[in-house]
C-alpha positions as CSV (number, residue, x, y, z in Angstrom):
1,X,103.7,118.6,65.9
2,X,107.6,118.4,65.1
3,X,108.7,115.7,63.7
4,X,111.7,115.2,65.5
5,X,109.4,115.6,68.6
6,X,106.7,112.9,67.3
7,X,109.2,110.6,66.5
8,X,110.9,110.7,70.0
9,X,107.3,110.3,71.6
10,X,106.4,107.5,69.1
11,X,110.4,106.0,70.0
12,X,110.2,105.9,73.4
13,X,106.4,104.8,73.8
14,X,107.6,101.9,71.6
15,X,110.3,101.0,74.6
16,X,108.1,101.4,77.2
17,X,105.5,98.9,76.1
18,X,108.4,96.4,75.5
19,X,109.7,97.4,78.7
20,X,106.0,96.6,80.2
21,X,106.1,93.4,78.7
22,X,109.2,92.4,79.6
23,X,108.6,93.8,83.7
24,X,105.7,91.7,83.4
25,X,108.2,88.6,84.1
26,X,110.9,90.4,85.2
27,X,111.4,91.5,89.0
28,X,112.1,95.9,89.5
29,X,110.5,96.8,86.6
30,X,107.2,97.8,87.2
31,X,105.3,96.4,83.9
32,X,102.0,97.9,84.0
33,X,103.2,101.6,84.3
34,X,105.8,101.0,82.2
35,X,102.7,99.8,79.2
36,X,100.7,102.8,80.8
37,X,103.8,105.0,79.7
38,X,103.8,103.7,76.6
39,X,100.4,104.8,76.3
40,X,100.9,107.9,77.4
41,X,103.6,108.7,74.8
42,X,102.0,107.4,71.8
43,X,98.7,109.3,72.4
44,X,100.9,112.3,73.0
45,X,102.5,111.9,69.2
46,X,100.5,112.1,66.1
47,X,100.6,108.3,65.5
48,X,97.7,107.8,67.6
49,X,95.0,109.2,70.0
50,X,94.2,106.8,72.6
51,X,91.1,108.4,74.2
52,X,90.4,109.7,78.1
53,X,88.8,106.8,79.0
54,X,91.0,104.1,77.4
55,X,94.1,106.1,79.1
56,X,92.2,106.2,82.3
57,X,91.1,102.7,82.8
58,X,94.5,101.4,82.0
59,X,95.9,103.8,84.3
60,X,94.0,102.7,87.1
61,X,94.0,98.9,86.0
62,X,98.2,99.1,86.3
63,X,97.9,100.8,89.8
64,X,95.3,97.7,90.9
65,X,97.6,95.2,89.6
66,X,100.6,96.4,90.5
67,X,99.4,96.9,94.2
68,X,97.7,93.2,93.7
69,X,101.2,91.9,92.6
70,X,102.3,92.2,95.9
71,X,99.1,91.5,97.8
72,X,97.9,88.2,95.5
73,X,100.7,85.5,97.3
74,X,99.5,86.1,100.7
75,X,96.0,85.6,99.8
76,X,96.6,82.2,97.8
77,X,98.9,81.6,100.6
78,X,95.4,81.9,103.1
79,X,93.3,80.4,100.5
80,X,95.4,77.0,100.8
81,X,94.9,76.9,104.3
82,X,97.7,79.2,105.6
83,X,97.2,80.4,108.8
84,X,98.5,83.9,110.4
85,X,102.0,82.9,110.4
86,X,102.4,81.5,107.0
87,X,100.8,84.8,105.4
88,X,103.4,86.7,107.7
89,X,106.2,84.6,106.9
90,X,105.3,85.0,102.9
91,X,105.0,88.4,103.4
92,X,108.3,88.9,105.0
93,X,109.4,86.3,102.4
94,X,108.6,88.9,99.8
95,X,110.1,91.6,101.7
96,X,113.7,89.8,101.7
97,X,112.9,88.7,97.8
98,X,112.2,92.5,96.5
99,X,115.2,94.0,98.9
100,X,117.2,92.0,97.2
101,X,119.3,90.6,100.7
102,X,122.7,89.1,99.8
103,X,122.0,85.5,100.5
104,X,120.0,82.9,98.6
105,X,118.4,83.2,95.4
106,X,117.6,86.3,93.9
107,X,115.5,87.7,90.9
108,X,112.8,86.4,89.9
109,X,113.4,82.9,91.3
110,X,113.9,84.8,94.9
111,X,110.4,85.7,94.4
112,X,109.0,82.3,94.2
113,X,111.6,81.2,96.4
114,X,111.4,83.3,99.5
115,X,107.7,83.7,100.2
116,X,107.5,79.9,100.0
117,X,110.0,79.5,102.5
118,X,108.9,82.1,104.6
119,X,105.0,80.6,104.2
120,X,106.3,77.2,104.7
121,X,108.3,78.4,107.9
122,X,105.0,80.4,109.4
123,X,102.9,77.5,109.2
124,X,105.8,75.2,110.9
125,X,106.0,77.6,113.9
126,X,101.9,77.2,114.2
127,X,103.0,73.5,114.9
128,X,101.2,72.6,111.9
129,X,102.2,69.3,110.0
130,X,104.4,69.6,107.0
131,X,102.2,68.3,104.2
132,X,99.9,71.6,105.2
133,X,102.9,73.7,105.5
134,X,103.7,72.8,102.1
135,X,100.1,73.3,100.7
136,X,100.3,76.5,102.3
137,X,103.7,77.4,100.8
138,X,102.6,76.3,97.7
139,X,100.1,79.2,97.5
140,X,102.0,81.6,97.7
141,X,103.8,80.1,94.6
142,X,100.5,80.1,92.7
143,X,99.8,83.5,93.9
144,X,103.1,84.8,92.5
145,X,102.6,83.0,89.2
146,X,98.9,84.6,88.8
147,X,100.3,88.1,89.4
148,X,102.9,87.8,87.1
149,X,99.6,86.3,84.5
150,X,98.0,89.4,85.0
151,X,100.8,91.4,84.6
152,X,101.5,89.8,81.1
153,X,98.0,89.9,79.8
154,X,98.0,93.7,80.8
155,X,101.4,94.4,78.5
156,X,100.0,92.8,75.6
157,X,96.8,94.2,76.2
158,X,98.5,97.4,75.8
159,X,100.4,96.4,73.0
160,X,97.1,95.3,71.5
161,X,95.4,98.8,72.1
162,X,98.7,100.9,70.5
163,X,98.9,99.1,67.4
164,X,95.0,99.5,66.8
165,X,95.7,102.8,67.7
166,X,98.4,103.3,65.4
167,X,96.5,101.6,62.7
168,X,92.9,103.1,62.7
């Protein structure tokens, strides 16, 4: 291959997997197909050969989590005794977080922030007390903060995998 061309690939494969890393904390970039990319490029330059399968699997482990990141605070929401409401409410508390709206916090703060209002609100309309409205927001919190867990072992994961690649 040209080396102008390998060193491009091997260039920006090297950007996306810090790009993966860093979109595994920070909100609009999508982390795990941004380390997928990464992938992608370096197995496309001479540096390495990821195989099939490797590519593959990571593929369809960034499409899982990245569909999970959005699906895991409702369901810690539930699992801490969240009822209908207070998975709607974090759900539209998401909604509001990832649009962005121009009021209240924003970024990756507006993700923990909203869908624990928006729980805590649900579970308030259900007439339930506040100390369970709180447990219930508080899930979603601890769903947010395993997503973004996963999302970060995935980017070093991939990080892991290029520099074997690279070296072997």
């Amino acid at each position: 291959m040209a080396t102008t061309l390998n060193i491009i690939l091997i260039v920006f494969a090297v950007v996306c997997l810090l790009a993966g890393l860093a979109g595994a904390v920070i909100p609009g970039l999508p982390g795990p197909p941004l380390s997928w990319v990464g992938l992608m490029l370096l197995s496309c330059s001479d540096a390495a050969q990821c195989s099939t399968g490797c590519l593959v699997t990571m593929a369809v482990a960034a499409v899982v989590i990245t569909v999970l990141d959005y699906v895991i605070p409702s369901i810690s929401t539930k699992r801490f005794g969240g009822g209908k409401a207070s998975v709607w409410g974090c759900n539209i508390g998401l909604v509001v977080a990832i649009l962005g709206l121009p009021f209240g916090p924003q970024g990756i703060i507006g993700l923990i922030f909203w869908p624990f209002v928006g729980a805590f609100v649900g579970e308030l309309i259900d007439k339930k007390p506040a100390d369970e409205a709180l447990r219930a927001a508080f899930g979603s919190v601890l769903g947010f903060l395993s997503g973004t867990l996963v999302k970060v072992v995935y980017a070093i994961i991939a990080v892991i995998i290029a520099i074997k690649e690279v070296i072997s």
